[in-house]
N, C-alpha and C positions, 0 to 999 in steps of 0.2 A: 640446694633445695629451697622456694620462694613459691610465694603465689601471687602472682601478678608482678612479680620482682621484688616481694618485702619479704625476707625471712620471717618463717614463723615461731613463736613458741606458744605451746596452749599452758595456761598457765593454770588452769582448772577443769582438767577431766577425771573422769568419776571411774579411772582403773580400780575396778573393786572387785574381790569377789561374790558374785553375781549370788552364787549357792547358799550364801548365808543367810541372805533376805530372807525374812519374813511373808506366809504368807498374802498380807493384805496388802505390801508395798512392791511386793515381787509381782500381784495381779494388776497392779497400776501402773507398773513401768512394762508388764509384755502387753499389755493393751494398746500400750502407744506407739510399740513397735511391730507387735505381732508376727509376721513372717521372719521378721528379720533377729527376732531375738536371741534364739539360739545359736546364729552367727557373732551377735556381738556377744555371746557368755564366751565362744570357743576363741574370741577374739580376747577376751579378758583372762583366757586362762592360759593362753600360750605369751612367751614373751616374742617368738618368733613371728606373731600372725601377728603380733600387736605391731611390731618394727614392722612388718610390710602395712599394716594400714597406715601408718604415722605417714609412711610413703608415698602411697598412692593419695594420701590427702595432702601431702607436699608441707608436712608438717615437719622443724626441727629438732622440737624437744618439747617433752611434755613432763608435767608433775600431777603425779598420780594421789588422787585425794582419797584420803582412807580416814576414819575416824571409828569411835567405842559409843556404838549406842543398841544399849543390849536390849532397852525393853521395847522401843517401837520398830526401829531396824531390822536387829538381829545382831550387829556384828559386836564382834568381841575381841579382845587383845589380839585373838588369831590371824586380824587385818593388817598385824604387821610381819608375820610370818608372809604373809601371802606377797608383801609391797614389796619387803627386801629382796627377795625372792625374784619378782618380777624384776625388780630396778639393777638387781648385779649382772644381769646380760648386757646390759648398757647402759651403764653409771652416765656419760658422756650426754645421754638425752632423755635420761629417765629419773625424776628428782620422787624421793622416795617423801611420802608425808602418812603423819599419824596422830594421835591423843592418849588421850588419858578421860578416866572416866569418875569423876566427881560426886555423882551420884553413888556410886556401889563400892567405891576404893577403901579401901581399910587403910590405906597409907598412900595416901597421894606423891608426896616428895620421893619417896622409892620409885613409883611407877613412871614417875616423867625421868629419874637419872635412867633405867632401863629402858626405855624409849629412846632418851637422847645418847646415852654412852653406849645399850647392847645394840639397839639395832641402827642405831645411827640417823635417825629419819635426817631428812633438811627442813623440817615444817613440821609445823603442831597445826592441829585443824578442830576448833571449837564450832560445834554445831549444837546451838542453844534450843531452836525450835524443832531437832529430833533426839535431845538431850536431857531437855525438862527445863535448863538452868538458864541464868542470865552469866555472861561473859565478867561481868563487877560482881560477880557473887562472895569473892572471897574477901568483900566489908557488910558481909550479912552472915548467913549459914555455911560456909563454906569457905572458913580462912586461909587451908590450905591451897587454893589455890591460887594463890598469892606466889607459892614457892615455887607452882610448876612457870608462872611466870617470869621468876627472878632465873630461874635456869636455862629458860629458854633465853632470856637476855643475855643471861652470861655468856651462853653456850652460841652466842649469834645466831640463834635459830628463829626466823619468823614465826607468827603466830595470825593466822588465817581465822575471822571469826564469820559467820555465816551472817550477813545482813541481809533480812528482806521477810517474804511470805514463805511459806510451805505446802502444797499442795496431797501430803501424803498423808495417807489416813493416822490419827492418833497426833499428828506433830501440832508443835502450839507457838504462833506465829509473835506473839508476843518477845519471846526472848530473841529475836532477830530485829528486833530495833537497835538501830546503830546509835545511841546516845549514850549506851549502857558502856560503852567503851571508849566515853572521853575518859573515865575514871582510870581506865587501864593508861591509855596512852600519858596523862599525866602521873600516873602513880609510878609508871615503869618507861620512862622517857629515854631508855635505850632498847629497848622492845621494838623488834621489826613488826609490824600489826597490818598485816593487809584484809579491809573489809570486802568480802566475795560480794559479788553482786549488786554491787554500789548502792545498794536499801531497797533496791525495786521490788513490788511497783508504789510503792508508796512513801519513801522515806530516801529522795534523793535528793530532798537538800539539805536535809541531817546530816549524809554522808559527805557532800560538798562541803559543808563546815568543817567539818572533822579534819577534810585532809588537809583542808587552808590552815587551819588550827595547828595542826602538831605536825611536826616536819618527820614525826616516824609513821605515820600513816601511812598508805596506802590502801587502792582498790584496784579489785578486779572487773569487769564487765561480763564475766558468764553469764549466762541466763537471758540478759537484757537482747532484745531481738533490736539486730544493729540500724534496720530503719527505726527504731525508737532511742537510740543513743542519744542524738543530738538535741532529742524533746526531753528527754532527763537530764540531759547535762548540758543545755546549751553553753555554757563556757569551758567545755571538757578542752578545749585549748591551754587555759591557764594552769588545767592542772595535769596535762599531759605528760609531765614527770613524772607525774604520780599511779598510773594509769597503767594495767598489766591488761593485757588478751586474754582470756579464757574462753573454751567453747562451753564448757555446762554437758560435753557427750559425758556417756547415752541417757541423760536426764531426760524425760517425758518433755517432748515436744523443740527436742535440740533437733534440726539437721543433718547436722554433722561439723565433724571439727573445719574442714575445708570450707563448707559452704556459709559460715559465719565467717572465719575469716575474710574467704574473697569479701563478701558483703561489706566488710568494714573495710579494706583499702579502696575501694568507689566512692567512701563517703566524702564530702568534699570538706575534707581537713588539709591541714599544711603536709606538703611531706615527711616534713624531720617528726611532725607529730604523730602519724602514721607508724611511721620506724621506732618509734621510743614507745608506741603503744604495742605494739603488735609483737617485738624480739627486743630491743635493749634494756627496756626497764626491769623486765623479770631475768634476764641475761644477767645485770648487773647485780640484782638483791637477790636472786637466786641460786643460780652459778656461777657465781662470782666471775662474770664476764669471760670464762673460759668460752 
């Protein structure tokens, strides 16, 4: 399974349950799909319809981004009943991701061992500008979560933190500045830390330091529309280690997971960089190269 002969893996799509949105962000996201919306919810709610789209988009493996944001979202701890759920039909290409909720938790360090030891996620996913919080919060108001990151290190579990803008009603774009997680990456320097979105549209050369900076970074490219990659990251060569695939489906104004990919092996990068952006690098820090 390839598209144009690069295996793929999306390293950021939003398998979510669609039903829990809220609705001001649920009227934002069928606006941008409209006909086709109740296709992608039946698409999100079966794991079967999901494996046959992964397919017909000539996709390998994907990781399904789920996160706990009760008050602008909707969603609630119940996003990890719905992930596991989905991800045990096909552990082999369905990487299960989830959080913890900072704002409302009465006991944070319980909620992430329950996360990492009941349901097992591969990924923690910090979403600061639909969460209220800064990702360094826990050297300010919110010490505990210091712990869910020391467990996530222990536990080798990446931790995905949302860099960039927000376009959804309520969210506050502020806590998606990627500077806020030099403090993480030096404070927790065995922390797998991948920033989504590489800072776009406004903070990719923040994100460019960062990864230079700490050899546990990492980014994703979701969102970023691939004829605009190489005007944010013109030396995205140097750090093409570094560098995971993500489509951003079915976020308002994605494509589709195929149609970003194709787009980005046309672009005139090297090959090996190509191959290490698109399946080996999230292959290797995600599923352990199986």
């Amino acid at each position: 399974m390839s598209i144009n002969g690069y295996p793929i893996i999306d390293a950021h799509a939003h398998i979510m349950p669609v039903r829990m949105i809220k609705p001001a962000p649920l009227a934002l996201w069928r606006e941008t799909y409209r006909d086709n919306a109740d296709e992608i919810i039946e698409t999100l709610e079966s794991p079967a319809k999901l494996l046959a789209h992964m397919d017909r988009e000539g996709i390998e493996k994907v990781v399904c981004i789920n996160y706990i944001a009760r008050d602008i979202f909707g969603f609630t701890d119940e996003v990890h009943d719905y992930v596991t759920e989905i991800c045990r039909h096909a552990p082999e290409r369905l990487l299960p991701c989830g959080g913890v909720d900072p704002v409302h938790s009465t006991d944070l360090p319980a909620d992430a061992r329950r996360v990492i030891e009941h349901y097992k996620v591969k990924m923690l996913k910090v979403h600061g500008p639909h969460t209220l919080y800064s990702p360094d919060d826990y050297l300010h108001d919110k010490p505990a979560l210091a712990e869910v990151y020391r467990q996530a290190e222990a536990a080798g579990v990446p931790v995905m933190f949302h860099t960039g803008t927000s376009v959804f009603p309520g969210a506050r774009s502020k806590f998606g500045h990627p500077m806020a997680i030099d403090d993480v990456a030096v404070d927790f320097p065995n922390l797998k830390i991948i920033m989504a979105h590489g800072g776009r549209p406004l903070w990719m050369n923040e994100a460019f330091f960062l990864l230079r900076r700490h050899r546990n970074v990492y980014m994703d490219i979701s969102g970023i529309p691939p004829k605009s990659l190489l005007t944010y990251f013109p030396r995205i060569e140097e750090i093409a280690h570094k560098t995971l695939y993500g489509s951003d489906w079915p976020s308002p104004g994605i494509p589709g997971m195929r149609a970003n990919a194709e787009a980005v092996t046309n672009l005139p990068l090297k090959e090996a960089t190509k191959r290490k952006i698109l399946y080996e690098n999230a292959n290797n820090l995600l599923f352990n190269g199986a």
